[in-house]
C-alpha positions in Angstrom: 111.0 203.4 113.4 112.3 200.5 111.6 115.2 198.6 113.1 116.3 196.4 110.4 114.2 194.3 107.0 113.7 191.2 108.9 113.0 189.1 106.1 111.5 189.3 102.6 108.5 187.0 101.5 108.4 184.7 98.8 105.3 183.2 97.3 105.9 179.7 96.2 103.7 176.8 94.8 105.5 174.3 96.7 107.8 174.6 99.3 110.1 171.5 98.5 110.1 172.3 94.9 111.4 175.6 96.4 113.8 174.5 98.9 115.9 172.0 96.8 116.6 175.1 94.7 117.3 177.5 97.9 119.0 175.0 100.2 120.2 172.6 97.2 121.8 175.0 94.6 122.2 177.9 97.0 123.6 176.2 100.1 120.8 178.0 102.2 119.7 175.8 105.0 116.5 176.0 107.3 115.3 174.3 110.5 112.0 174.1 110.2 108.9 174.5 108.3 106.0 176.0 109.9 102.1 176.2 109.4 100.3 179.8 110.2 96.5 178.4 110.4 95.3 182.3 110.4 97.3 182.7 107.4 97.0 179.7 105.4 100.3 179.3 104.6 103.4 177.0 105.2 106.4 178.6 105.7 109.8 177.6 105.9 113.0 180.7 106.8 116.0 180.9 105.6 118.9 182.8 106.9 120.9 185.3 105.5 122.7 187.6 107.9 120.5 189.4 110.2 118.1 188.5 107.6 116.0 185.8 105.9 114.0 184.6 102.9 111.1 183.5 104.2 108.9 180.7 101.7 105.5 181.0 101.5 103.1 178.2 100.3 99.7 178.5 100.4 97.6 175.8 102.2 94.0 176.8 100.8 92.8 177.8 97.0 91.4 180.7 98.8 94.4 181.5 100.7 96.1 185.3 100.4 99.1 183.5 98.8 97.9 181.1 96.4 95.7 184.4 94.7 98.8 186.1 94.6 100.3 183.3 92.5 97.2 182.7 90.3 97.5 186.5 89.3 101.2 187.4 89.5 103.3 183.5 89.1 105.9 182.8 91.7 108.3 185.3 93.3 108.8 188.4 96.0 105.4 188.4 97.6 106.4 190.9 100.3 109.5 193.3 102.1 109.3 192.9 105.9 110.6 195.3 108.5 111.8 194.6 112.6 109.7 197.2 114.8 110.1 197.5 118.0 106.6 198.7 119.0 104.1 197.5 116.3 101.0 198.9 118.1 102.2 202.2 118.3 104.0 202.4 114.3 100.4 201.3 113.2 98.8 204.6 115.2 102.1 206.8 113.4 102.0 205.4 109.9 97.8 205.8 109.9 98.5 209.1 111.4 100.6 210.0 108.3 98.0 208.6 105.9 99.3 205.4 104.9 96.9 203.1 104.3 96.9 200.1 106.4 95.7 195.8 106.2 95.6 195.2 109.2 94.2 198.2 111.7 95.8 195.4 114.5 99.1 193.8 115.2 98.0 190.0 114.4 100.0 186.8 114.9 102.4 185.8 112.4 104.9 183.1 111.9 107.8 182.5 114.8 105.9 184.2 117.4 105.8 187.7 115.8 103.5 190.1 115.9 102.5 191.8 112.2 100.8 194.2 110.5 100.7 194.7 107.0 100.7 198.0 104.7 98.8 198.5 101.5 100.7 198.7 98.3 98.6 201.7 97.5 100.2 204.0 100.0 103.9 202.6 99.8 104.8 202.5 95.9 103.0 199.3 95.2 105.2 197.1 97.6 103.0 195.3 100.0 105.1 196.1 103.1 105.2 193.7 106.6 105.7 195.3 110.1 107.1 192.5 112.6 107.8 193.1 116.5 109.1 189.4 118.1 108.8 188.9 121.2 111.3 188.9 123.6 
C-alpha cells in the first residue's frame, strides 16, 4: 500500500527564519518555494534521500498551519506516505475504519494528489497520503 514516506511536514512561522537553519547550519538545499492557495501555506522541500523535509508556513491567521502553531509551537506537523493509487487506498483505509480528512484525493504541493488521515484513527499522528503524477 505505501511505497515509500515521501516527506515529513514541518510547521514553521517563517520559512526564511527556517531555512537559514536547514539549508545554513545543515547544508540542506532547496529549489524553490511554493504557494498552495487551497492550503494556505508556503512551502519550500528539502531533500534527503528518497525523501524530504517539507516547510510549512502558513499564509492566513486562519490557515490549518498557523492553528497548529498557535496551539502546539513549531515542529513535525505531519508524516507523509507515496501511494500509488490514492483514490482507491482512501476506499481500503475507510473500509478498515480509519477515519479520514479528506473523503477525496485533493491537490497538494508539486502536483500531488493528497489525502489526509485523522490522528484519531492512527495513534495521534496526522498522517498524508500523496500519489504524483507521472
Amino acid at each position: 500500500m505505501f511505497k515509500k514516506i515521501d516527506h515529513i511536514g514541518v510547521a514553521v512561522k517563517k520559512l526564511e527564519d527556517s531555512l537559514s537553519i536547514f539549508q545554513g547550519a545543515l547544508g540542506m538545499n532547496y529549489s524553490e518555494i511554493e504557494e498552495v492557495p487551497e492550503q494556505k501555506v508556503k512551502v519550500a522541500c528539502l531533500p534527503v534521500g528518497e525523501s524530504k523535509i517539507e516547510l510549512l508556513e502558513s499564509t492566513s491567521p486562519d490557515g490549518n498551519i498557523a492553528r497548529y502553531i498557535e496551539k502546539r509551537g513549531e515542529g513535525i506537523h505531519h508524516i507523509a506516505f507515496e501511494v500509488d493509487n490514492l483514490k482507491a487506498v482512501l476506499e481500503d483505509l475507510k473500509r478498515k475504519g480509519i477515519q479520514l480528512i479528506d473523503q477525496e484525493p485533493r491537490s497538494g504541493a508539486d502536483g500531488a494528489l493528497i489525502a489526509f488521515l485523522h490522528p484519531k484513527s492512527t495513534n495521534g499522528v496526522l498522517i498524508e497520503l500523496c500519489e504524483h503524477k507521472v
